[in-house]
C-alpha positions as CSV (number, residue, x, y, z in Angstrom):
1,X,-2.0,-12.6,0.0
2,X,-0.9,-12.1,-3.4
3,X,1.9,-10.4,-4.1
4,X,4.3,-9.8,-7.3
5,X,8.0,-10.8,-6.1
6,X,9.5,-8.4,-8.6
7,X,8.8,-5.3,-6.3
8,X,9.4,-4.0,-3.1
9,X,7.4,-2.6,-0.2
10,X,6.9,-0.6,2.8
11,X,5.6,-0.8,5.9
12,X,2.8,1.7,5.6
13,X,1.7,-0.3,2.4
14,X,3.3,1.2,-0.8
15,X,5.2,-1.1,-3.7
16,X,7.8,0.0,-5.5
17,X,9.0,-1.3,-9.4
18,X,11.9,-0.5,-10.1
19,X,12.0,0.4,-14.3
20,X,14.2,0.0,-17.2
21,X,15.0,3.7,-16.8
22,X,16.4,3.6,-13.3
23,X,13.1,5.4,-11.8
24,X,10.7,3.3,-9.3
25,X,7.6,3.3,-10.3
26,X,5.1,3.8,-6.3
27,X,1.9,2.6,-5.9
28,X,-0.2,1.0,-3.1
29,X,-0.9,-2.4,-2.2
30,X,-3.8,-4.5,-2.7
31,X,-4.2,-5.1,0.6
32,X,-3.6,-1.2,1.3
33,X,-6.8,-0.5,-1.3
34,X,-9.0,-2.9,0.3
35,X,-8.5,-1.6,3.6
36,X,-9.8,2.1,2.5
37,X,-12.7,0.6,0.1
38,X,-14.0,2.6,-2.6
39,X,-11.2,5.2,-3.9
40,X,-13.2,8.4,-5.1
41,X,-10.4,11.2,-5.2
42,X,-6.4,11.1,-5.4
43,X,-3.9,14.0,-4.9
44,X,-1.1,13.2,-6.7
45,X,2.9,14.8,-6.2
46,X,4.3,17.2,-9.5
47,X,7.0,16.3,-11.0
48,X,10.4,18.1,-10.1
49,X,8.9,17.9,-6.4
50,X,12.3,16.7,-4.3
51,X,11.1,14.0,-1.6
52,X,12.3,12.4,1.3
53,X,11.9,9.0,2.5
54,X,8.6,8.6,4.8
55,X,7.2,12.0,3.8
56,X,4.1,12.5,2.7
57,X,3.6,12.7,-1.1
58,X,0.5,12.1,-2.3
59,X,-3.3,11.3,-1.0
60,X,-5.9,8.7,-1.4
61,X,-9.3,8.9,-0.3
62,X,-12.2,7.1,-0.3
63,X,-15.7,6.4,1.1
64,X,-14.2,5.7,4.3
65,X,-11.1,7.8,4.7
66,X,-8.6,9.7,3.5
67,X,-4.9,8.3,3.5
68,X,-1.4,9.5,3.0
69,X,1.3,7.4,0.7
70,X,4.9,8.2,1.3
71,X,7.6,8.7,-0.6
72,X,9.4,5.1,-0.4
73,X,13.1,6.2,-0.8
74,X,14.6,10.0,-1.2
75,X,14.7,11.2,-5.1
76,X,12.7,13.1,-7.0
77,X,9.1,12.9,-8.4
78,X,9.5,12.7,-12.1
79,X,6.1,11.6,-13.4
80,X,2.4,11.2,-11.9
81,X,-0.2,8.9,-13.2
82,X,-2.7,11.6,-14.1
83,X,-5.1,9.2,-15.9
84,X,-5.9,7.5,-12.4
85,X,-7.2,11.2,-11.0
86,X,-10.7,11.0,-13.2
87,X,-10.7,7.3,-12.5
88,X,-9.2,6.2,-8.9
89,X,-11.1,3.0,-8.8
90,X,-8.8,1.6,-11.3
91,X,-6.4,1.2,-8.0
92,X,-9.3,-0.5,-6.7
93,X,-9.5,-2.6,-9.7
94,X,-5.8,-3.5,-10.2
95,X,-3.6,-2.1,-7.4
96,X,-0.4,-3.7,-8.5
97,X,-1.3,-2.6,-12.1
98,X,-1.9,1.2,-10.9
99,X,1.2,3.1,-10.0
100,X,0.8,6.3,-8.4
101,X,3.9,8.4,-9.1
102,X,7.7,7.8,-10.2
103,X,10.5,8.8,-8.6
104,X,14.2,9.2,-9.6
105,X,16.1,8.1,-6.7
106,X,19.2,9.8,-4.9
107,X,20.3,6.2,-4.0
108,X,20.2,3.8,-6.6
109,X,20.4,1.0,-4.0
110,X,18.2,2.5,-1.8
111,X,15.0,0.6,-2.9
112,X,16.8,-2.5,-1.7
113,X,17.1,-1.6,1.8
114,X,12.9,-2.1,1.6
115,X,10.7,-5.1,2.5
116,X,10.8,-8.2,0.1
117,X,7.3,-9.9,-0.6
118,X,7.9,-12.2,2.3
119,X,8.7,-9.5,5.1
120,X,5.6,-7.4,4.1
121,X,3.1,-10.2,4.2
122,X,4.9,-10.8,8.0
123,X,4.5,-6.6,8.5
124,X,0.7,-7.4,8.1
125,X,0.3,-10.2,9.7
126,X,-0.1,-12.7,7.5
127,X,3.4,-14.4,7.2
C-alpha cells in the first residue's frame, strides 16, 4: 500500500496534510476510495462549521454506498474543495491529490496524536 509519509491518518480512513498556513488539509485514503468504487456525489462541510474529532463532517457516495468522513482533530472547517462536487471521480483518480475540506485546528499538536503511515497500513491489515 502506497502511502505519502508526510501525512497522517485515521482509523476510519481519512489523511490529514498539515499546510504552510497551520490548517490540515482532510481527505480520504486510496485504499478508503477503492473500497466504495465509483464516487458519483459528495456532501462537503461550510466553512465556519466548528467540528469535533470523530464527528461526521462530510459524505461520499458511490455506486455502492454512501460513506461518512470525520472530522480528524477538533477545529474549524475553513475551506471545502468545491471543484471535487461536479467531479468526485477525481478522488477516485488521485485520492492523496484530492483533499476534501480544511480545517483550522483547536490543538495545534493534535494532528500528531494520529496514526503515522506505518500504524495505518497495520489498522488495515496490511502491516
Amino acid at each position: 500500500m502506497n502511502l505519502p509519509d508526510d501525512r497522517r491518518y485515521t482509523k476510519s480512513h481519512e489523511w490529514v496534510r498539515a499546510d504552510a498556513d497551520g490548517t490540515l488539509a482532510v481527505g480520504i485514503t486510496d485504499h478508503a476510495q477503492s473500497q466504495l468504487g465509483d464516487l458519483v456525489f459528495l456532501e462537503l462541510p461550510q466553512a465556519g462549521r466548528k467540528v469535533k474529532a470523530g464527528e461526521a463532517v462530510a459524505v461520499v457516495e458511490s455506486v455502492k454506498a454512501a460513506s461518512d468522513v470525520y472530522a480528524p482533530i477538533d477545529g474549524e472547517i475553513v475551506a471545502s474543495n468545491d471543484a471535487l462536487t461536479g467531479a468526485p471521480e477525481k478522488v477516485n483518480e488521485d485520492a492523496f491529490g484530492a483533499w476534501l475540506f480544511k480545517v483550522r485546528p483547536s490543538d495545534a499538536g493534535a494532528a500528531g496524536a494520529l496514526l503515522d503511515a506505518d500504524g495505518y497500513r497495520a489498522s488495515v491489515g496490511e502491516g
